[in-house]
N, C-alpha and C positions, 0 to 999 in steps of 0.2 A: 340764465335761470330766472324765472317769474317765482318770487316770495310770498308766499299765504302765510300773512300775519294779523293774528288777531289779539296783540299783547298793546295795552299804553302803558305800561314800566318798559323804558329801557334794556331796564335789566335782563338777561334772558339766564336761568337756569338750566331751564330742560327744553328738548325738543323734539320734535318727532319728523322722523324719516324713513319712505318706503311705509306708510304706516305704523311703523314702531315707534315707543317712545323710549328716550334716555334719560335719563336711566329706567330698564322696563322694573318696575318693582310692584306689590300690591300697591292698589291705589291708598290706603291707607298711610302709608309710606311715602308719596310723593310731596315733597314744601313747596312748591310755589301755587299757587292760584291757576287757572286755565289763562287768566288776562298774562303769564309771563309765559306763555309755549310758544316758542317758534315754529310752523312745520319747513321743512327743509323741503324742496324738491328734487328730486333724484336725476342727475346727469344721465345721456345714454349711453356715454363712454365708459362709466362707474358700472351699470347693470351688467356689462358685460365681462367683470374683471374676474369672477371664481370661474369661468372658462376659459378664459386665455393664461389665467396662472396652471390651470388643468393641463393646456395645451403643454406650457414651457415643462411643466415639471414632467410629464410624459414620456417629451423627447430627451431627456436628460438620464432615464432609467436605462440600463441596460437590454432591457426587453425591447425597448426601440429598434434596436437591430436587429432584433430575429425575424427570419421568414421560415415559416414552413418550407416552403420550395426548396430552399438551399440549405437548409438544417431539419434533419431527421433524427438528431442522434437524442434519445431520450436525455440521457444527464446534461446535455447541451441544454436544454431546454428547459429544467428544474433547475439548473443549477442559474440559468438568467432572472427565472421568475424568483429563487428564493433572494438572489443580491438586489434586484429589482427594490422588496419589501424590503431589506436589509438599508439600499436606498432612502426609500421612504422615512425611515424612522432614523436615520442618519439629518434627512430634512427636519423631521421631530426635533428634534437638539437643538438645528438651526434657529429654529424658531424660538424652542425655552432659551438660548442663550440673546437672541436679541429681546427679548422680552423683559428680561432679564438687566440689559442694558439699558434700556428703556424708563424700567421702572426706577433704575438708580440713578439717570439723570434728571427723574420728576420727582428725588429724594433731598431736601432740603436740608442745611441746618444753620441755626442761626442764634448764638451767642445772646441770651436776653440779660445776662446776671454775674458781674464776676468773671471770674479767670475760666477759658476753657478746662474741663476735666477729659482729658479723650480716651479714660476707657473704657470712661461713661458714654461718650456720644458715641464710642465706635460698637460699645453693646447695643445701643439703642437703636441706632444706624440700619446691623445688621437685621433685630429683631426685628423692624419696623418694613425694610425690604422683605423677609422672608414671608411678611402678614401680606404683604402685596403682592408676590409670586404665586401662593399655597392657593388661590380661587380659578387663578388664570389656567391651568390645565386640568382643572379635575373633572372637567367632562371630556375632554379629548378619549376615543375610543383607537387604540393601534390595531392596525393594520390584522386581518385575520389571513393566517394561512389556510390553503386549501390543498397542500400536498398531502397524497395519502397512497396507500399501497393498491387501494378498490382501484381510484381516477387511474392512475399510472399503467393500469392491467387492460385499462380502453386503448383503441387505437392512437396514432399520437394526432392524428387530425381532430379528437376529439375534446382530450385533455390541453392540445395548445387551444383549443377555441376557450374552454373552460378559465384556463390561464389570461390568456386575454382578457376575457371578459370581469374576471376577478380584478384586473389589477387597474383594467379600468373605471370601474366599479371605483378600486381604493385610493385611484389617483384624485375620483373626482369628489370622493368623500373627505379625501388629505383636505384640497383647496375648499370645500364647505366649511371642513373645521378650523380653516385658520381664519374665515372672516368672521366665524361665528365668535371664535379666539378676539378678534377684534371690537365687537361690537360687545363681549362679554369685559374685555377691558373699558368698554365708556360706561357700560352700567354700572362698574366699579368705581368710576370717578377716576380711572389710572391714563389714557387714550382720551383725546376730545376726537370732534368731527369741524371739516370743516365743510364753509357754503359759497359757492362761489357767485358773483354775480357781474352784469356787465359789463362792458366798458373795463377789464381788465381790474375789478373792484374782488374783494373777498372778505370773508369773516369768519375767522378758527378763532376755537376755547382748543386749550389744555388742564388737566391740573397736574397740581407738586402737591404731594405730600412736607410739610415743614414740622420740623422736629424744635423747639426751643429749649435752651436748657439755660436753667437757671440755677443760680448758686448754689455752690456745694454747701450743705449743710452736715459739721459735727458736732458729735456730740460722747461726751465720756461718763462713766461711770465707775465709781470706785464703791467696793465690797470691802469691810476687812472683817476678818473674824480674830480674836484674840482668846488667848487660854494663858493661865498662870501656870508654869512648869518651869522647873530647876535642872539644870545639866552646868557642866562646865562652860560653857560659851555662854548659857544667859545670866548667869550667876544669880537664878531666882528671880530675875527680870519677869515682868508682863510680856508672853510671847505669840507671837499669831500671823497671821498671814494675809497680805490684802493683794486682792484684785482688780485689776482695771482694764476696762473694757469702751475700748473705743469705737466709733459706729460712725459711717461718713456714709450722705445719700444725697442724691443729687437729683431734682424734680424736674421734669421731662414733659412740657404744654406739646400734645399735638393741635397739629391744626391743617384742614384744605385748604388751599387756595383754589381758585377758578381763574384762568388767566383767558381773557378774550381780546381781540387783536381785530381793527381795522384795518385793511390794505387797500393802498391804491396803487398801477403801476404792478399791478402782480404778476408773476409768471410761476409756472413749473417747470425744473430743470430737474436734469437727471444730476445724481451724487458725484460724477466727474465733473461735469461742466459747470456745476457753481462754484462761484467764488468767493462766498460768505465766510466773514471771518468765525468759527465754531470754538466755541468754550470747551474744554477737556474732556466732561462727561457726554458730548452731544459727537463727537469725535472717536470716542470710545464706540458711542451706538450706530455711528458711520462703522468702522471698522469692524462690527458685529453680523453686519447685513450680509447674510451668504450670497454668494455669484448668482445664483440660480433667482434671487428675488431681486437683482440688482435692476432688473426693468420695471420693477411694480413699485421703487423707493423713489421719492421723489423731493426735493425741496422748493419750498416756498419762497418767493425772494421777492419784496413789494418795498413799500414804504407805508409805516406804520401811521396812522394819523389820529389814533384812539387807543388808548388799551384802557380796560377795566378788569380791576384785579379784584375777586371775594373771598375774602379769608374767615374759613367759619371753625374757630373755636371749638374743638371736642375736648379739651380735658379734664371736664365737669359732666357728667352725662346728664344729669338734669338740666342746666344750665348752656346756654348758647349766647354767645356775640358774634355778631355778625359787622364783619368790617370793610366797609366799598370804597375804594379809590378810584376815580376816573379823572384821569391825565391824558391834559389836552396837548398831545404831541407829535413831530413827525420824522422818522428818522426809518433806517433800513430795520428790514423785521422777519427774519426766516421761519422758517417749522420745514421739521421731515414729515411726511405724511405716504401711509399706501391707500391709494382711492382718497375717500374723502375720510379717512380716517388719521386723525393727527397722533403721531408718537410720541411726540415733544415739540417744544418749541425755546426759543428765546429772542431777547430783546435788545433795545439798544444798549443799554445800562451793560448785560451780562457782554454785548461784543466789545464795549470801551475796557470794561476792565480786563477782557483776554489781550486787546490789541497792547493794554499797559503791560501786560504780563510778559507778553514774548517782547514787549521794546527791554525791559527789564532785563530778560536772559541777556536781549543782545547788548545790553550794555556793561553786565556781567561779564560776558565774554570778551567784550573790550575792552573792559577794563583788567581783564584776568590778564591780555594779550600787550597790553601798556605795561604791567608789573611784569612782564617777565623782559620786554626790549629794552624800558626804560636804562637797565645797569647798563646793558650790551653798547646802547646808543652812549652812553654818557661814556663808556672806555674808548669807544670810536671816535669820539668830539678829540678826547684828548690826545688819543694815539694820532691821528692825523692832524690837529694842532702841532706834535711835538715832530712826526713827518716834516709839515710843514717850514718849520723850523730848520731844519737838519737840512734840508732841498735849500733853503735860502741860502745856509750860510755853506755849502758846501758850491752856490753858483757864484755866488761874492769870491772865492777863491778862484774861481776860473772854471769847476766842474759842473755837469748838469746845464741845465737851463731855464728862463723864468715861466716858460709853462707847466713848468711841473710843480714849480710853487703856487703858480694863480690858481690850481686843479687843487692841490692839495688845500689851499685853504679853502677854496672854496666851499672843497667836501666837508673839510672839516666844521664851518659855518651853518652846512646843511643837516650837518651829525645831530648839533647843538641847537640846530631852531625845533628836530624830531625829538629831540631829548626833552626840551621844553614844553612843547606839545602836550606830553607824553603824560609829565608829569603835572598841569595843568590840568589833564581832562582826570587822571588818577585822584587826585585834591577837591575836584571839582569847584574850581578856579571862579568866582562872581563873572572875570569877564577873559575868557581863554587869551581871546585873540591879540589883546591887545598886553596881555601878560609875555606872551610869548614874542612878540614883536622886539618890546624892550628889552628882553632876556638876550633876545638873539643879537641886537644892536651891539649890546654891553659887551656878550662876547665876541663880537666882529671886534670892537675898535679895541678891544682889550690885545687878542691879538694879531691884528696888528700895529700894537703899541710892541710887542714884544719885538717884532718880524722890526719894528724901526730900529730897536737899539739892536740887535743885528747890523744890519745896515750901518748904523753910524760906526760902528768899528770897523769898518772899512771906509768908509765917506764920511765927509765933515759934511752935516745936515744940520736946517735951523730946526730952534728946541721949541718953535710954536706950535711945531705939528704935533709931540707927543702930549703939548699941553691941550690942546683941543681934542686929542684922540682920550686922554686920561678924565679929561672934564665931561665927553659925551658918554664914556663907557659911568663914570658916577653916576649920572643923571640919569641915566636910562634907565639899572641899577635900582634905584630908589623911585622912579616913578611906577617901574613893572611891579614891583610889589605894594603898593596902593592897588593895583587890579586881584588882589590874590583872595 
């Protein structure tokens, strides 16, 4: 891509592509100066995209199958073109629901003040979504039928041609209006665009919509009215009635951001074949994408070397702040994008804190999976300790034999070091390893301190061995827990 740039601010707000400019608004309407417009040049790959999505969605309708030649039967043939439309507007949905997805993963919110209130953020949330959906289809025009009793009274060579022609007509008007759908989202500020350029280099804006919310604020009010009246309960008392009236509201800063992204190292993958780790809501709008557009969806996947974020203040309409952060950084950096049009995006920042999020589950889950072995392991240590035992003293008799005792303690030692383990990573121990070492120690030489005085009741054994076995299960004892 060769760049026609005629900006010295950095900064780029608006830009123009294919001759259009974004956001298209009266010029009255547009803030930045002409020195901040980028023109973009238009890929040949890009030009060509509302034909080959024409193509795909084409072959996908039921009327793909039909041939005159092999199908004559009138209802065969009305009854393809009306599931055909039927189709089409099934594809309609597809689109409002990714759009949909879209817009609520570029929906912000962010705690400025105070304790969250959520049924404040979650009105605001929805309200603030729905103001973002309500523009995005209201020029869509559906699909017109053309079945009628006149057409149908023509030969059928004539009415399928008619058919045909209509539905190609509405196929190729579907894929017009969903890039026009596209490009009517960057005008919105909801969709950026992106620009690619050599050497595997690129530069996409998105925005988010962010929501703040700031302290709850109450407030109460008491009324009383009073009258003098006599009855039995007041006994002539001053009587009357008060009211109180409490009132809680919670103030709600919108504001845009503009998020722009330097890549270097970039590529485009399809949505199987990446391996980015994706945040919740960008997973959601993964999951949203219907089969049929699954070749036009694309992600981004570079290393990020710049990002500048603009965040402009509307919740004063007179009044604006304008707030620019440019961080100088380089780390992995996705966006989903169809053509050169960007859906969303995200950053290093937002993949650390997913990758912390699922270590989180899984250490939830491990720890869920410790609390339930941990008893299990700990009745096992002892029930094969006390095995052990019973195998000793019944070979000391003359029964059995000593490899059933070296197996049994052994297990039993291996019971006790998982048990320890266990409950170590459960506590979450300063230092596991060496917790569990000494735990395991203490109960090795513990028993077999036990396994000895067995033994001496049958054998005369010196008493130095249980003092050195009793001295190192102490020590060990008292040193594992200094690591806890």
């Amino acid at each position: 891509m060769t760049e026609k740039s005629f900006e010295s601010d950095p900064l780029t707000v608006e830009v123009i592509r294919a001759d259009r400019r974004y956001p298209m608004l009266p010029e009255a309407r547009h803030s930045p100066p002409h020195n901040r417009l980028r023109e973009l040049e238009v890929q040949p790959w890009e030009e060509t995209l509302p034909e080959r999505l024409s193509r795909a969605v084409s072959q996908q309708l039921p009327w793909h199958g039909i041939k005159l030649a092999e199908t004559s039967d009138r209802e065969t043939i009305v009854r393809a073109y009306i599931n055909s439309l039927k189709q089409l507007g099934q594809y309609r949905s597809d689109v409002e629901n990714l759009v949909g997805e879209a817009c609520r993963a570029n929906l912000k919110f962010r705690q400025g003040a105070g304790e969250t209130h959520f049924e404040a953020r979650d009105a605001i949330l929805t309200t603030k979504l729905n103001e973002m959906m309500a523009p995005a289809f209201s020029a869509w025009k559906p699909a017109e039928n053309i079945v009628s009793a006149e057409l149908l009274s023509h030969p059928a060579e004539y009415y399928f041609q008619q058919f045909d022609t209509a539905l190609s007509d509405e196929v190729a008007n579907f894929s017009l209006q969903f890039f026009e759908l596209l490009k009517r989202m960057v005008d919105l500020k909801l969709f950026g665009l992106v620009e690619w350029l050599p050497k595997q280099c690129c530069r996409y804006h998105f925005f988010r919509r962010v929501v703040i919310q700031g302290a709850a604020e109450r407030t109460e009010t008491v009324a009383e009215d009073w009258e003098r009246g006599f009855d039995s309960n007041s006994r002539g008392r001053v009587v009357g009635n008060r009211r109180t009236t409490r009132k809680q509201s919670v103030k709600h800063e919108i504001r845009f951001a503009r998020h722009e992204h330097e890549l270097i190292n970039a590529v485009r993958t399809s949505i199987r074949n990446s391996a980015v780790s994706m945040p919740p809501p960008i997973v959601r709008l993964i999951e949203s994408v219907p089969e049929w557009l699954y070749p036009f969806v694309e992600v981004i996947d570079g290393q990020i070397v710049r990002e500048r974020i603009v965040e402009r203040d509307i919740a004063v309409e007179d009044w604006t702040q304008v707030d620019v952060r440019d961080e100088p950084i380089i780390d992995v950096d996705p966006g989903i994008v169809i053509g050169p049009f960007v859906l969303s995006g995200w950053g290093s920042v937002e993949i650390r804190k997913e990758q912390e999020r699922r270590q989180a589950i899984e250490q939830a889950a491990t720890q869920k999976l410790h609390n339930r072995l941990a008893p299990v392991l700990v009745a096992a240590s002892i029930g094969l300790s006390g095995m052990a035992l019973w195998l000793e003293y019944r070979w000391m008799q003359g029964d059995g034999g000593l490899l059933f005792v070296i197996l049994a303690t052994a297990t039993a030692i291996g019971a006790a070091w998982q048990a320890f383990s266990d409950h170590a990573i459960r506590h979450r121990f300063a230092a596991p390893t060496f917790y569990v070492q000494c735990l395991t120690i203490c109960a090795a030489t513990s028993l077999l301190l036990a396994e000895w005085g067995i033994a001496r009741m049958f054998n005369s054994l010196s008493w130095v061995t249980p003092v050195v076995l009793g001295a190192a299960a102490f020590l060990c004892y008292h040193v594992g827990r200094l690591f806890r």
